[in-house]
C-alpha positions as CSV (number, residue, x, y, z in Angstrom):
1,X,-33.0,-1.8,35.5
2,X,-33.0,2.0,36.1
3,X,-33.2,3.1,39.9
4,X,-36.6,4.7,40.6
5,X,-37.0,8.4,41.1
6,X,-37.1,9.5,45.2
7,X,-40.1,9.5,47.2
8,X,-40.5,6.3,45.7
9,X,-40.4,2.9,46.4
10,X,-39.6,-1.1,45.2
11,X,-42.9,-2.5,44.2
12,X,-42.5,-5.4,46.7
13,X,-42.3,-3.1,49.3
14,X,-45.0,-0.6,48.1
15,X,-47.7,-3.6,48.0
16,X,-46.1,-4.7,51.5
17,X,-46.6,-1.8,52.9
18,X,-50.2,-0.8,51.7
19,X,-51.2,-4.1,52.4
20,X,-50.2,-4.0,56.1
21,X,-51.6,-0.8,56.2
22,X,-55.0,-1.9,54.9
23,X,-55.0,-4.9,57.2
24,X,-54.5,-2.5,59.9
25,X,-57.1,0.2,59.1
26,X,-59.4,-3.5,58.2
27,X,-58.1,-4.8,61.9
28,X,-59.1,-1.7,63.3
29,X,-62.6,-1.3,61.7
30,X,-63.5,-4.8,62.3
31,X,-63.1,-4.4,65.9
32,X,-65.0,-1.4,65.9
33,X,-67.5,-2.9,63.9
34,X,-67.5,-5.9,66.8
35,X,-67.6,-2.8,69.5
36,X,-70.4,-1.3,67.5
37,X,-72.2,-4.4,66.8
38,X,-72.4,-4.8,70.7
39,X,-73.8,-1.4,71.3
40,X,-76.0,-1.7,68.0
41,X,-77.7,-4.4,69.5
42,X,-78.8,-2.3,72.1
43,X,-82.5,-0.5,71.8
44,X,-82.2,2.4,69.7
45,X,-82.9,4.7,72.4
46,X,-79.3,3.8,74.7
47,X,-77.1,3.9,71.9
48,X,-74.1,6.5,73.0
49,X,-73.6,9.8,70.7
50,X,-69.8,9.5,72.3
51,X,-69.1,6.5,70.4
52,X,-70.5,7.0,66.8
53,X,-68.6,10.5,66.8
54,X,-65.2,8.5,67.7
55,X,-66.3,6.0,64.9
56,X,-66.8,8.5,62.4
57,X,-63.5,10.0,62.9
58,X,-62.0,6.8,62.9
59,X,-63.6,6.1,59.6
60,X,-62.4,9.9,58.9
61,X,-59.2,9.0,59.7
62,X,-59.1,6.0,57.7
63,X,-60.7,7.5,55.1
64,X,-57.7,10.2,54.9
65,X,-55.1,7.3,55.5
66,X,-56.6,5.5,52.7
67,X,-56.9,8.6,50.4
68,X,-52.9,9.4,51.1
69,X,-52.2,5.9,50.1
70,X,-54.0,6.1,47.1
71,X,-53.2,9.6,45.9
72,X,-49.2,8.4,46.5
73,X,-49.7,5.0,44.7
74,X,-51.5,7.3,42.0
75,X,-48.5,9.3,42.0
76,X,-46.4,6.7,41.9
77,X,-48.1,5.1,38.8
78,X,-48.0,8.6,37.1
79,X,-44.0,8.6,37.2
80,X,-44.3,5.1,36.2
81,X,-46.5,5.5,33.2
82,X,-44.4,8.8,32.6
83,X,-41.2,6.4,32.8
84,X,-42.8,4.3,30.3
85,X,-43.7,7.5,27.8
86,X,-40.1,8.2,28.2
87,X,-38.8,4.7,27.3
88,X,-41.5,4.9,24.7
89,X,-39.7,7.4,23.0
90,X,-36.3,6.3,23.6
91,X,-37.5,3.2,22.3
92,X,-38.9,4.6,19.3
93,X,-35.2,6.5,18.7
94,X,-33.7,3.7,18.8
95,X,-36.2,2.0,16.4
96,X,-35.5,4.5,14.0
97,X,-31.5,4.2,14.7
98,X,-31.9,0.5,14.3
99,X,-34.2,0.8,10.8
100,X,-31.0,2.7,9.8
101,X,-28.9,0.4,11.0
102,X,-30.9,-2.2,8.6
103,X,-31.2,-0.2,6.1
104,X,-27.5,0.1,6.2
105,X,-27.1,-3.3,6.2
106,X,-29.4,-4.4,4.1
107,X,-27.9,-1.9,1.4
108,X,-24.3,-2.7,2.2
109,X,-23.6,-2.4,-1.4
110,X,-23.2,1.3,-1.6
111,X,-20.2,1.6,0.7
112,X,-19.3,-1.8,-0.7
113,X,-19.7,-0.3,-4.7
114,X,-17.9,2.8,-3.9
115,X,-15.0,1.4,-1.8
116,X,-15.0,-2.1,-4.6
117,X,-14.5,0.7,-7.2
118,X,-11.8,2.7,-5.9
119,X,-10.0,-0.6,-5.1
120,X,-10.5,-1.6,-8.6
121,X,-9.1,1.6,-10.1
122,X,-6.4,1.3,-7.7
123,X,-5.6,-2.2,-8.8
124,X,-5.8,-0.7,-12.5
125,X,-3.2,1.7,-11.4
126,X,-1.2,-0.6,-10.0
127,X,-1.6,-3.1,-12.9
128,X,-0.3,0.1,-14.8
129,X,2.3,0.5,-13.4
130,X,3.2,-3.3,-13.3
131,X,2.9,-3.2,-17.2
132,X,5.4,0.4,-17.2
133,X,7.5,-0.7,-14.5
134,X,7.7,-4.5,-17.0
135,X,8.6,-2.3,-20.0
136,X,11.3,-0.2,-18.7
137,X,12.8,-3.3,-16.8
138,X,13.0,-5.2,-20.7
139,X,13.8,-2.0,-22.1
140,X,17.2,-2.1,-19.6
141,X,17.7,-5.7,-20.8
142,X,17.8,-4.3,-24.1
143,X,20.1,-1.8,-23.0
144,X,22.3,-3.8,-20.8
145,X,22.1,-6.1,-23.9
146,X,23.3,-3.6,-26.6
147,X,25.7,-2.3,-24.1
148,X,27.6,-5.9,-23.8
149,X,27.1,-6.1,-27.7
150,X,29.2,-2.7,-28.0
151,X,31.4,-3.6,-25.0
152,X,32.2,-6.9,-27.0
153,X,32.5,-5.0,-30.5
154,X,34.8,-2.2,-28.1
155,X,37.2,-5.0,-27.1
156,X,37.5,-6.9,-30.5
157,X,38.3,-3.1,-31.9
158,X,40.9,-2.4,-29.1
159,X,42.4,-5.8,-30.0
160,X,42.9,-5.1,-33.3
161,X,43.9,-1.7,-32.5
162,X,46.6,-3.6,-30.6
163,X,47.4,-5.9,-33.0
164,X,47.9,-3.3,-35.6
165,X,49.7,-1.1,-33.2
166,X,51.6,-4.4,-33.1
167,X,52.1,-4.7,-36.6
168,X,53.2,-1.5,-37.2
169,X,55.8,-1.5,-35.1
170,X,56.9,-4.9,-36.5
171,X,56.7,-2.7,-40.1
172,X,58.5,0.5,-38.3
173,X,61.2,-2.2,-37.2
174,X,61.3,-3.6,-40.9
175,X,61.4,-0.3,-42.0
176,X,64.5,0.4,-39.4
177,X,66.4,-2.2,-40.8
178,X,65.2,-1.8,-44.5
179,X,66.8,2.1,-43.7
180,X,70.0,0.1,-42.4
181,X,70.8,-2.1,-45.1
182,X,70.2,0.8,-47.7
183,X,72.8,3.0,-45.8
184,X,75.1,0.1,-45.7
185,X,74.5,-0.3,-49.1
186,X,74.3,3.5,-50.2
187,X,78.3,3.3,-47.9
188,X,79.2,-0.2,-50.4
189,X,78.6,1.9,-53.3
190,X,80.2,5.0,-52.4
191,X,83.3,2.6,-51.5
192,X,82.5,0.6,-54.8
193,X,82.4,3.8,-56.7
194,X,85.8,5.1,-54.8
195,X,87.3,1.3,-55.5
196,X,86.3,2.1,-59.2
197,X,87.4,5.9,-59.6
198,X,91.0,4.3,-57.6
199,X,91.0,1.6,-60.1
200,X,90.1,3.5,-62.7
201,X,93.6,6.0,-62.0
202,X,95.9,3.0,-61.4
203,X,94.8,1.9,-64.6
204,X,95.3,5.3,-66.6
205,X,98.7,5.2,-64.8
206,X,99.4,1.6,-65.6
207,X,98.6,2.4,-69.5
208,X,100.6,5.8,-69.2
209,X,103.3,3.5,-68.0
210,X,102.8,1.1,-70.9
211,X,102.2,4.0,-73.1
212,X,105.8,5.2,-72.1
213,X,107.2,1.9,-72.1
214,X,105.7,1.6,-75.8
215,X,107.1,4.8,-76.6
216,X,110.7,3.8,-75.2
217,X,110.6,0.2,-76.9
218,X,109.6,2.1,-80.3
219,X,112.7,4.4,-79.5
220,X,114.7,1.1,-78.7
221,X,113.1,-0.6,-81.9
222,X,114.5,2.5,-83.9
223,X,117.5,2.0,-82.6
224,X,117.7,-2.0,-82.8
225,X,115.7,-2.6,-85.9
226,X,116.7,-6.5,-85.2
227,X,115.2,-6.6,-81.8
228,X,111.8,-8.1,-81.5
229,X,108.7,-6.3,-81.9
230,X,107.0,-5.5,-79.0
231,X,104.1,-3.4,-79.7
232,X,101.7,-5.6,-80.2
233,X,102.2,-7.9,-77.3
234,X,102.0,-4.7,-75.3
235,X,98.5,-4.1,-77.3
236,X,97.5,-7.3,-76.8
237,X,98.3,-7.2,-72.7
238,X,96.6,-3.8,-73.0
239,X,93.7,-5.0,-74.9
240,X,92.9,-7.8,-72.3
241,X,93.2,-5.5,-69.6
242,X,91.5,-3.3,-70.7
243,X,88.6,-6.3,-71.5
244,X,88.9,-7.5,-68.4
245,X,88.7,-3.7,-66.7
246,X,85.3,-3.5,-68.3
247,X,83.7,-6.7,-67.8
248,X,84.6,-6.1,-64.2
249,X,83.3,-2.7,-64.0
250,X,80.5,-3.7,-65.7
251,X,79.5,-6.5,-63.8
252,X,80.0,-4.8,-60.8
253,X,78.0,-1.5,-62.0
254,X,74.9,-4.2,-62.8
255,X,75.4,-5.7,-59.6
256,X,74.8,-2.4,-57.6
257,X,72.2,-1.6,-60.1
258,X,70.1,-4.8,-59.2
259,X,71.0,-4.7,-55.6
260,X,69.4,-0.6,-55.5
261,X,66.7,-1.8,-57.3
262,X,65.9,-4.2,-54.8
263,X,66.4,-2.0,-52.3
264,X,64.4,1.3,-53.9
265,X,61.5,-1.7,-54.7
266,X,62.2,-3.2,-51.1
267,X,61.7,0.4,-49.6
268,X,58.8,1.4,-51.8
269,X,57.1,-1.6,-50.2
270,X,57.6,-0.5,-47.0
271,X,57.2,2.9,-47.3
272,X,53.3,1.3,-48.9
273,X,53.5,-1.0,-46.0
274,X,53.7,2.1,-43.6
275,X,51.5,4.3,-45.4
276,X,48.6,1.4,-45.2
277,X,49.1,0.9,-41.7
278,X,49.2,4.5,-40.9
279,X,45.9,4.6,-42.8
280,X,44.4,1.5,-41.1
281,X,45.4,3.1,-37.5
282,X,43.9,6.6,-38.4
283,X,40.9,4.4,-39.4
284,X,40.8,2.6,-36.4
285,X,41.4,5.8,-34.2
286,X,38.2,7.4,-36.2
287,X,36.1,4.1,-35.3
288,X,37.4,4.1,-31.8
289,X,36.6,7.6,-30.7
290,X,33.1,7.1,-32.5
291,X,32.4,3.9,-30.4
292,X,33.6,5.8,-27.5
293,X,31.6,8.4,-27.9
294,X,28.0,6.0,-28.7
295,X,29.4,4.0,-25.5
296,X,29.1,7.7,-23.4
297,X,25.8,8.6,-25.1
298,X,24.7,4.6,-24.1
299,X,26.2,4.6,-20.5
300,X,24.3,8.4,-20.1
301,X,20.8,6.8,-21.9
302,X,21.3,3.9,-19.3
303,X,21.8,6.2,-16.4
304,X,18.9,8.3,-16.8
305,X,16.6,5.1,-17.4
306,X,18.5,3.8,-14.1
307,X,17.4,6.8,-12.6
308,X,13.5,7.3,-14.1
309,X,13.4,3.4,-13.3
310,X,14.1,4.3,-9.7
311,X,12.0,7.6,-9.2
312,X,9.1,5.4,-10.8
313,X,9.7,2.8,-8.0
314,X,9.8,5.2,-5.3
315,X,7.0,6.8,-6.7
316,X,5.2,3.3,-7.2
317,X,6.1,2.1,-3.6
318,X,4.9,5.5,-1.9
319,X,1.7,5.3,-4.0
320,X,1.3,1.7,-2.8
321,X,1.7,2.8,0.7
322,X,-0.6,5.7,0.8
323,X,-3.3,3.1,-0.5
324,X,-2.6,0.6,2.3
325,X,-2.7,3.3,4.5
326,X,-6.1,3.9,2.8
327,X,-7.6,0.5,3.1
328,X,-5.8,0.2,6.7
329,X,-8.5,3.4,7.4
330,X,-11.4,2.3,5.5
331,X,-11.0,-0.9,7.6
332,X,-11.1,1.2,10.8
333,X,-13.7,2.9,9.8
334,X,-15.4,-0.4,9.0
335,X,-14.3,-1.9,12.4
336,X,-15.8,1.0,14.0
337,X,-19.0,0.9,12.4
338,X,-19.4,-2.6,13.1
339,X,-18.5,-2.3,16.8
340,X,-21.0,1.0,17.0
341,X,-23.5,-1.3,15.0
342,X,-23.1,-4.1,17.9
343,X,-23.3,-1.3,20.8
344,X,-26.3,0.1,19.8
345,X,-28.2,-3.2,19.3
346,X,-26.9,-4.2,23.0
347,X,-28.4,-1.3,23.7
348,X,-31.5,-1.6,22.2
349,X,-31.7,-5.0,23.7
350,X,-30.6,-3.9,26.9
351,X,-33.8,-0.9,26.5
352,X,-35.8,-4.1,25.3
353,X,-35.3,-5.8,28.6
354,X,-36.3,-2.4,30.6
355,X,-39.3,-2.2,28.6
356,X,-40.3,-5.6,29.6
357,X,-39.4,-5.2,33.0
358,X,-41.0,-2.3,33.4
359,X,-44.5,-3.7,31.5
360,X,-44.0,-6.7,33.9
361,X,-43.9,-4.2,36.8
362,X,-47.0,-2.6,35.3
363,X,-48.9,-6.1,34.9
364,X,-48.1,-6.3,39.3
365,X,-49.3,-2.8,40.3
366,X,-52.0,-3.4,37.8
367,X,-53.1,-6.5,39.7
368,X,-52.5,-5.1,42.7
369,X,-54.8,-2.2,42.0
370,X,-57.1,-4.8,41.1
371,X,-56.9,-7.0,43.8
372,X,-57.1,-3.4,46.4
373,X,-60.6,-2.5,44.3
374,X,-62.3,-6.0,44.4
375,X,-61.5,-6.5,48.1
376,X,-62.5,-2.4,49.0
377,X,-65.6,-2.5,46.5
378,X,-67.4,-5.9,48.3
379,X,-66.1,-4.5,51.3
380,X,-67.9,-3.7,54.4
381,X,-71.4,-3.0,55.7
382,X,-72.0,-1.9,59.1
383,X,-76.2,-2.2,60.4
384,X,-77.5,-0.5,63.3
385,X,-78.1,3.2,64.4
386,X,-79.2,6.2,61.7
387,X,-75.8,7.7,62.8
388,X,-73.4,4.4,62.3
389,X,-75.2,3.6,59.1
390,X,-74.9,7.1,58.2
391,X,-71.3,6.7,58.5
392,X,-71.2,3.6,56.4
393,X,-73.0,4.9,53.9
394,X,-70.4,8.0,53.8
395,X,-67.7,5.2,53.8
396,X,-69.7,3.4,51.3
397,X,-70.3,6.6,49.4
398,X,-66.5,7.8,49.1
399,X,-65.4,4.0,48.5
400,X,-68.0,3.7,45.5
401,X,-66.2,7.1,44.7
402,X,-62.5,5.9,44.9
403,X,-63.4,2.7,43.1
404,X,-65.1,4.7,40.7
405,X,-62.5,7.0,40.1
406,X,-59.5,4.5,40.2
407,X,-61.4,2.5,37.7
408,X,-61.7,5.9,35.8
409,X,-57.8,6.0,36.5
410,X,-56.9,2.6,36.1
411,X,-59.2,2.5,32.0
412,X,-57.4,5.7,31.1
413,X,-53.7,4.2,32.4
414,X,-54.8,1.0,30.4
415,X,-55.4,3.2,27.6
416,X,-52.3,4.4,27.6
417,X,-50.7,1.4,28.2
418,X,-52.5,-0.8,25.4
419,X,-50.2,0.4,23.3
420,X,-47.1,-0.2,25.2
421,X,-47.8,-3.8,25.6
422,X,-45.5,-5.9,24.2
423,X,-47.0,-9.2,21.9
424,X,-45.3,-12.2,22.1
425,X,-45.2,-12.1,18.3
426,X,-43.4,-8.6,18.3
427,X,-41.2,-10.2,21.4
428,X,-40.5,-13.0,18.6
429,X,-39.6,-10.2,16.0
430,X,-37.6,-8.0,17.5
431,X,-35.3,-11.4,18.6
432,X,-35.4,-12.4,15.4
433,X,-34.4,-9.0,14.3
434,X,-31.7,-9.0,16.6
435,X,-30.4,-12.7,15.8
436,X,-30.6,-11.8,12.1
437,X,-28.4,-8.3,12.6
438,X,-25.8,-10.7,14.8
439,X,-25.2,-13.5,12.0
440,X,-24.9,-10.9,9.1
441,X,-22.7,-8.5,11.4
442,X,-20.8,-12.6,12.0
443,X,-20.9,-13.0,7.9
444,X,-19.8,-9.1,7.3
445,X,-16.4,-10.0,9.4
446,X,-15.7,-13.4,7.9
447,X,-15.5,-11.9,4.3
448,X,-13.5,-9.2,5.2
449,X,-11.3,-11.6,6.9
450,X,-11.5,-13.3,4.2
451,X,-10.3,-10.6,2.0
């Protein structure tokens, strides 16, 4: 509860204090009355002038206390009512802040809508993304794939590169000894031909000989016509040598013929052999450089997806954080609201409370004001002299007038009030309200807990 203004005080001790007061001034005029009733008994005639004009300014007195009292309890019921206007109106702010509130909560969907569709289009985003990031990760495996595939055909073609690298020198070494054999045989013919051509001379020098030993035996034969003949044994021995010169020199001329023709035919085959290799290896050396030079093109295709797969991830994981970051602050910002929801209906309930108190409060000075008007308004009647009954008629006159005039008061202060009092039906409301605001503001938590 609110402290009250100054110049004022509890209610307790305002209705303990203008009671005691009123038994006092009530003390004071009954014993004056009991003073007065003595000397009013008295004939007419003796009744002292000295005491009626110290009873009337007692009543005066009284009178003025009274009159204090009341003006301060009016005033005092004037800052309360004015209180009341106040809380009224702060009550009616708060009203309308809490019919927001409801309205707020009743049509949750709009934040709910709005925020439920930008988290749908960022899940479609993301699901994008997914899908891109999917592609270019099976679109690698298809690269890494054809990659091994020409790494595989790279290595079978270096291996026969080797092999025929291998292969060629085995033909280079044939070759090499193909070369040998023909110069040793090209150096058995030149020394066949020179046996021949030396052959040849010691045979024209043999037949000279024969020829002069002919020539010398005819001489003889001339001379010794009874020796035998000669001549035609020498023609014979000449004939057969001469036989046997050919066949040899043929045989040996057809022997070197076939063994060049084998090795012309032998070389011919290699030099083929060679040629076809050659070929085969300048082949090879075309289809390397050209697998080389797709295996660069694939190795730089794989690097820039490498690198495009990796800015999309960065990109993809930055994205991802500025929308956590997002949802992180919509939370707040739902957190808040729900915390600001909760202070202001404490605060409203706490307002509630004031309002009752201070309509229970009302209800007290109400009834004590009630109470003070019964008790003064079947109050007190004095008999006796035309002065004392002059002065009770004054007294009755100005309390008729007070009563009159707080009743005035008190019909235009329940005026006021009537619409300040609080039903036990709105009391019932306004809880409900309040309950029903608690368990959805409960409910609103659990689902996004639950989310």
């Amino acid at each position: 509860m609110r402290p009250l203004p100054l110049g004022t005080c509890p209610p307790g001790e305002g209705y303990r204090y203008s009671s005691s007061a009123n038994r006092s001034n009530i003390s004071s005029l009954g014993a004056h009355s009991r003073k007065s009733g003595r000397s009013l008994s008295m004939p007419l005639d003796t009744v002292d002038l000295a005491q009626s004009s110290v009873l009337n300014n007692e009543f005066k007195i009284i009178r003025t206390n009274e009159k204090e009292q009341m003006q301060g309890l009016n005033d005092r019921f004037a800052m309360f009512i004015e209180k009341v206007h106040n809380l009224e109106q702060h009550n009616k702010v708060l009203e309308t802040e809490l019919s927001a509130l409801r309205q707020r909560q009743a049509e949750p969907s709009r934040l709910a809508d709005i925020y439920q569709q930008e988290i749908r289009e960022l899940r479609s985003q993301l699901e994008e993304l997914n899908g891109e990031k999917s592609q270019l990760l099976i679109e690698r495996d298809n690269v890494e794939d054809d990659l091994q595939k020409l790494r595989g055909k790279y290595e079978e073609e270096f291996r026969a590169r080797e092999e025929a690298e291998a292969t060629l020198k085995a033909f280079k070494k044939d070759v090499d000894d193909a070369t040998m054999v023909r110069l040793d045989l090209e150096k058995k013919v030149e020394s066949l031909l020179d046996e021949i051509n030396f052959l040849r001379k010691v045979h024209e020098e043999e037949v000279t000989e024969l020829m002069d030993m002919i020539q010398a035996a005819q001489v003889s034969v001339e001379m010794e016509v009874s020796k035998p003949d000669l001549t035609s044994a020498l023609k014979e021995i000449r004939g057969q040598y001469e036989s046997m010169a050919s066949k040899n020199l043929q045989s040996a001329e057809e022997w070197y013929k076939s063994k060049f023709n084998d090795l012309s035919e032998q070389a011919v085959r290699s030099n083929e052999a060679i040629r076809a290799s050659r070929e085969e290896m300048n082949e090879y050396r075309r289809q390397l450089q050209s697998k080389t030079i797709e295996i660069e093109s694939l190795r730089g295709t794989n690097e820039s997806l490498e690198k495009q797969l990796r800015d999309m991830e960065d990109r993809h994981n930055v994205e991802i954080g500025n929308y956590q970051d997002g949802m992180a602050e919509l939370e707040n910002e739902l957190r808040t609201t729900k915390s600001e929801m909760a202070r202001h209906l404490r605060e409203y309930q706490d307002l509630l409370n004031v309002k009752m108190a201070l309509d229970i409060e009302i209800a007290a000075y109400r009834k004590l004001l009630e109470g003070e008007e019964t008790r003064i308004g079947t109050g007190i009647t004095y008999p006796g002299t035309s002065g004392g009954a002059g002065a009770m008629q004054g007294y009755n006159y100005q309390s008729r007038m007070y009563t009159s005039s707080s009743r005035g008061s008190k019909k235009e202060s329940k005026d006021e009030e009537q619409p300040q009092q609080i039903k036990p039906g709105a009391k019932v409301s306004q809880r409900e309200v309040y309950e029903e605001t608690v368990v959805t503001t409960k409910k609103m938590e659990k689902q996004q807990e639950l989310r």
